[in-house]
N, C-alpha and C positions, 0 to 999 in steps of 0.2 A: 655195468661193465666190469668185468674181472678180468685182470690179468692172467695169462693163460700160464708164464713163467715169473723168470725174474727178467724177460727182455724186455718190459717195455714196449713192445711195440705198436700201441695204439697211435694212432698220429690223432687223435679226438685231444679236445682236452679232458684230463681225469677229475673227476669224481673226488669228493671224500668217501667214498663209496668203492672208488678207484682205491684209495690206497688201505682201505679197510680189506679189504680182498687180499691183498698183496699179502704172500705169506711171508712173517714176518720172523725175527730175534732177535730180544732184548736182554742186555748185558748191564745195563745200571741203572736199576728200579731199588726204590726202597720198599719194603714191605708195610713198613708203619705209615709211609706215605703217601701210601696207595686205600687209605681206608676212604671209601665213599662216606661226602657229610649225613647220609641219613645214617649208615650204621654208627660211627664216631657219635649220634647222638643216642643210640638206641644203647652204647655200650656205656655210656657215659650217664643214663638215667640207671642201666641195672645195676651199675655197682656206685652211688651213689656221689658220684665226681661232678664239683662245679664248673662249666665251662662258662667264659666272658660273653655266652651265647645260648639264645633257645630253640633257633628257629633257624633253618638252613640258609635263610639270606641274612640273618646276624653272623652268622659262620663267614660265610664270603665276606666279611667286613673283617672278621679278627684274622681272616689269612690274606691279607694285606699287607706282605712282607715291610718292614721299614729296615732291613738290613739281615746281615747273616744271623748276628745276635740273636733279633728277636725273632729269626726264624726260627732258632734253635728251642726259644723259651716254649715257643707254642707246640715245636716239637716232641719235649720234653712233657708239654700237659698232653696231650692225643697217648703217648706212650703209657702214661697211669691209668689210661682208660684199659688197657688190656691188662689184663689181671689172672686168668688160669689159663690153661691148657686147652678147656676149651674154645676160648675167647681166640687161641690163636690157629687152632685148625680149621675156624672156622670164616676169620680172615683169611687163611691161606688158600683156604679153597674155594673161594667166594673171589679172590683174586685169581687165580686159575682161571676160572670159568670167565672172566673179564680180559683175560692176555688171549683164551680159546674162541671168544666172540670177536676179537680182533684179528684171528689169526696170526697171532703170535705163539708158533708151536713150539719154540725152548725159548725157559726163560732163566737168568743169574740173577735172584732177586737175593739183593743185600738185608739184615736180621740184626738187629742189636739187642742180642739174646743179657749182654750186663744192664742194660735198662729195667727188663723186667727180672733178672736177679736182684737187683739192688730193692727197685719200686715194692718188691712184694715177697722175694725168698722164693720164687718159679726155679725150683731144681734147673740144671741148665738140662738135665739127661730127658727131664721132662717136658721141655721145651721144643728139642730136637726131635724128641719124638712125636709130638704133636705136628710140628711141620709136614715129617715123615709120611703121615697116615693122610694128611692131606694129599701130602704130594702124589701119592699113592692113588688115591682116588681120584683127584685131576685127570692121571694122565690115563686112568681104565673110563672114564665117564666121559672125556675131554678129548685126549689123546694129546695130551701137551705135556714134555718132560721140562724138568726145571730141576736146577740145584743151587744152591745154599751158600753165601758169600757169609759169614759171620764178621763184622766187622768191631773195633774199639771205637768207644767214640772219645777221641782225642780231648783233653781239657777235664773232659768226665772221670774217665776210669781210672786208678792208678796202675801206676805199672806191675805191680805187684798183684792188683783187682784183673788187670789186662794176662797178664802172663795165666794164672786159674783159668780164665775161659778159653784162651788159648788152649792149654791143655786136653780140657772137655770137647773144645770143638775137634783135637786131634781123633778122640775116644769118637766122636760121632758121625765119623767119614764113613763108615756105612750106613747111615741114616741119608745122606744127600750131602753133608758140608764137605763144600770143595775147594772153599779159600778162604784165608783171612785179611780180614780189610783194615783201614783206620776211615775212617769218615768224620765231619766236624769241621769248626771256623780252624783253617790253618794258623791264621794269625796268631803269632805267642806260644805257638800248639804245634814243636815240630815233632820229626817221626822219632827222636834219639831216645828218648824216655822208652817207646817201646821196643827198642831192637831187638831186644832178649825174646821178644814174644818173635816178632817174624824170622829171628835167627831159626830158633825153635822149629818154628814152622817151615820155615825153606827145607834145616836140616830133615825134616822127616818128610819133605814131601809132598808140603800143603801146599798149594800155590797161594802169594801174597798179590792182592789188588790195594792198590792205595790210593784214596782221595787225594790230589795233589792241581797244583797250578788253578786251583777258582778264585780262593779269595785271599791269596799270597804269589809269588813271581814265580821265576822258573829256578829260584834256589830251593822251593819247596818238591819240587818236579824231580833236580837232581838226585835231593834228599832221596822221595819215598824209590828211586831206583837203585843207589846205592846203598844205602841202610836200611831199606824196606826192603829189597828184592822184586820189587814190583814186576810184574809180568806183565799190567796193563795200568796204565792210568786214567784212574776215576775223572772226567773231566778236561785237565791240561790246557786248557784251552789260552792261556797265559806262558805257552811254551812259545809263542810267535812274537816275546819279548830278549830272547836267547837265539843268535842263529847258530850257536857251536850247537844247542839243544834242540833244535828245529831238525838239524844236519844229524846229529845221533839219534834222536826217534825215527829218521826217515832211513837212517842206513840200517838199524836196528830192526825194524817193520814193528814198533811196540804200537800197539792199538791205544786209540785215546775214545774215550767212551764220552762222545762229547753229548752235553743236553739246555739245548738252546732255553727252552722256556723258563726253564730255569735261572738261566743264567741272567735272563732279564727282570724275573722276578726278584732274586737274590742281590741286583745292581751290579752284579758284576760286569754286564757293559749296561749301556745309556736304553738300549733299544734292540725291537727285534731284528731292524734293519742295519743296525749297528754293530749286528755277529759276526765274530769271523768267522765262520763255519766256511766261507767262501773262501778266507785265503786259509787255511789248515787243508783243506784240497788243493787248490793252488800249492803249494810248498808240498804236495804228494804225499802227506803223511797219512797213516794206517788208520780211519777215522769212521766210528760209528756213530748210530744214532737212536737216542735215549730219551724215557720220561722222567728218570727221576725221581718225582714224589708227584707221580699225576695230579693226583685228588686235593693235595693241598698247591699247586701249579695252574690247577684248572685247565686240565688237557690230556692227554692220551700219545700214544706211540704215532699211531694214525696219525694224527694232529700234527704229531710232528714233522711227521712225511709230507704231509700237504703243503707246511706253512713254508717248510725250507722249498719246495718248489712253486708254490706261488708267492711267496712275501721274499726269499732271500734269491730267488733263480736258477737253483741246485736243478740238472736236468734231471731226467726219469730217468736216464743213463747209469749218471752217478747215484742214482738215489737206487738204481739197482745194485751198483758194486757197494753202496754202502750194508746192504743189505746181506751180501755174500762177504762180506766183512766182519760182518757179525759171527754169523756162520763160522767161519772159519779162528776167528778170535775166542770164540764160545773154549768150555771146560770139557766139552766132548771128549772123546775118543775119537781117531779119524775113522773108525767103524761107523761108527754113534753120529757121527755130522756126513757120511754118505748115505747112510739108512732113512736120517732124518731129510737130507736132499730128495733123495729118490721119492718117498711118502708124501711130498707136500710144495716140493719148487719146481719138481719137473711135471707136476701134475697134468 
């Protein structure tokens, strides 16, 4: 069964099948996150990296989050596995074709392009370029466009290590970079250290997304909006602890990139039945829907769509506006999100 739009209107029940169909747009995927465990093993035997693991169901054991911490830790080892330019065009495009099976035709996949500066001296220009030529080829081989969130990761980079890539990712906005992010445990980790970078960037022009409200309250929320600039919030989902902050996102229309699997992974709530995903629609706020870091989540965009309507009770309704939510939140052009409508939602 395929949905013929974005209305919904099968009275059957759907499919994961059903929502694989569903043409879709994702706005807060990580790139490193998304590596499938065979290749994370395949890149991690050619450049000669020990993982706490040899065999894909040992893997599934070490991504058994125990907290954001050591989500990060493990983050941090999968990131040394990628090591040249080609390592990473060939994630990108290997990702591509995995958002194009899902029909998910644009995607904002977030890059922590100072990881593999730091890890190994990856020129940042050559970095961006190698995305580039993926991305290039995804969308003539695929027909799926995508662009380029570079984000700091908080706690990691110094301000100073942050402000340089800031700069390069300004130099590489014809390449696909279309925002700058912060991503990382908020906790101890606020935005103030890096303002200079998203001043930066506001003043020229870059639009700033900022990881805020997952594993901190809704002062970290104000924060990445007023001293980040933020345009959308990574997450937020901790804004329904603030009603002055509930009430200015909702008056506001700012999009919350929200991603349930995660958030149960990472403990930020108890459960999947336990999300508010139900009251941040209830309270009418601007609200999409995200994987995050799939591969190491164990799940998919699809996935998502399913579980929020059979595990949380999100209609096919909503789970359509969430959809054209995306769409319209997306880094497009409103040329670029009409062209992309007509091609693939009115089908």
């Amino acid at each position: 069964m395929q949905p013929d739009s974005l209305s919904f209107s099968s009275s059957t029940t759907p499919t994961i099948d059903y929502f694989q169909q569903l043409p879709k747009v994702e706005l807060h995927v990580h790139l490193e996150g998304a590596i499938p465990v065979a290749t994370l093993l395949a890149l991690a035997q050619r450049h000669g990296i020990a993982l706490p693991a040899r065999t894909e169901a040992e893997l599934a054991d070490w991504l058994e989050f125990r907290n954001f911490p050591h989500f990060a830790e493990v983050y941090q080892t999968i990131s040394r596995c990628i090591q040249t330019p080609d390592d990473l065009e060939t994630l990108t495009y290997e990702f591509l074709r995995e958002q194009a099976r899902q029909h998910i035709w644009h995607t904002e996949f977030t890059f922590t392009a100072w990881t593999h500066f730091r890890n190994w001296g990856m020129p940042y220009a050559e970095q961006f370029a190698a995305l580039h030529q993926a991305r290039q080829r995804a969308e003539r081989d695929f027909g799926v466009s995508s662009l380029v969130i570079v984000d700091i990761p908080r706690g990691y980079a110094s301000p100073a290590e942050a402000l340089t890539m800031t700069e390069q990712a300004l130099l590489a906005r014809p390449l696909g970079v279309s925002a700058l992010g912060l991503g990382g445990y908020e906790v101890g980790n606020p935005v103030a250290p890096y303002r200079a970078s998203f001043d930066l960037a506001h003043a020229a022009g870059l639009p700033c997304i900022l990881h805020a409200g997952e594993t901190e309250g809704p002062a970290s929320i104000w924060e990445a909006l007023e001293a980040g600039h933020s345009l959308r919030i990574g997450h937020g989902v901790r804004c329904l602890e603030d009603p002055a902050l509930v009430a200015h996102l909702r008056e506001h229309r700012i999009p919350l990139e929200v991603c349930p699997s995660s958030n149960v992974c990472l403990k930020v709530v108890d459960s999947y039945a336990a999300h508010p995903l139900l009251r941040l629609l209830a309270e009418g706020l601007y609200v999409t829907l995200n994987s995050d870091d799939p591969a190491l989540f164990g799940t998919t965009l699809t996935e998502e769509f399913e579980k929020a309507h059979q595990l949380l009770g999100v209609s096919l309704p909503e789970l359509s506006h969430l959809v054209q939510n995306a769409l319209h939140a997306s880094l497009l052009t409103q040329p670029q999100r009409e062209a992309l409508h007509a091609r693939y939602f009115m089908a």
